[in-house]
Structures are given as C-alpha cells and as structure tokens.
C-alpha positions, 0 to 999 in steps of 0.5 A: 498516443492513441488519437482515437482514446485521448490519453497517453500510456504514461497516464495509464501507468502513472495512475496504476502505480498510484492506485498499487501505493495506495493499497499498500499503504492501506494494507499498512495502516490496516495491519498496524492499527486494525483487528490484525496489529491483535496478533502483533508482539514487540520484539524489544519486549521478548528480549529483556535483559 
C-alpha cells in the first residue's frame, strides 16, 4: 500500500471491475431494449415447423 495516496491496489482494482460490469450490463439492456433490439430476429421464429 502506498502511504502517501492512501488507497490499496485492491480497490483500484475492485472498482475498475465493477465500472467494466456495469458498461456491459448497460451495453446489454441498450441492445436488447434501445433502438438497436429494431435489428434483432427470434430465432424460434424463423424455424416454424
């Protein structure tokens, strides 16, 4: 730990791995539910028996 800035590596860490999780997760629901899910087809759909 570095005396002179007072927070551990770990956090810095931690916190970089939260902030990737949570543009993935909005990339997510911005695909799935934005302007882009426009573009999206159901598979189940273009296989009817």
């Amino acid at each position: 730990m570095d005396p002179t800035t007072g927070t551990s590596p770990a956090l810095s860490v931690a916190l970089a791995v939260l902030a990737v999780l949570l543009a993935l997760t909005g990339f997510g629901i911005y695909t799935a539910f934005g302007p882009p899910s426009k573009r999206l087809t159901d598979p189940f759909d273009d296989h009817e028996d």
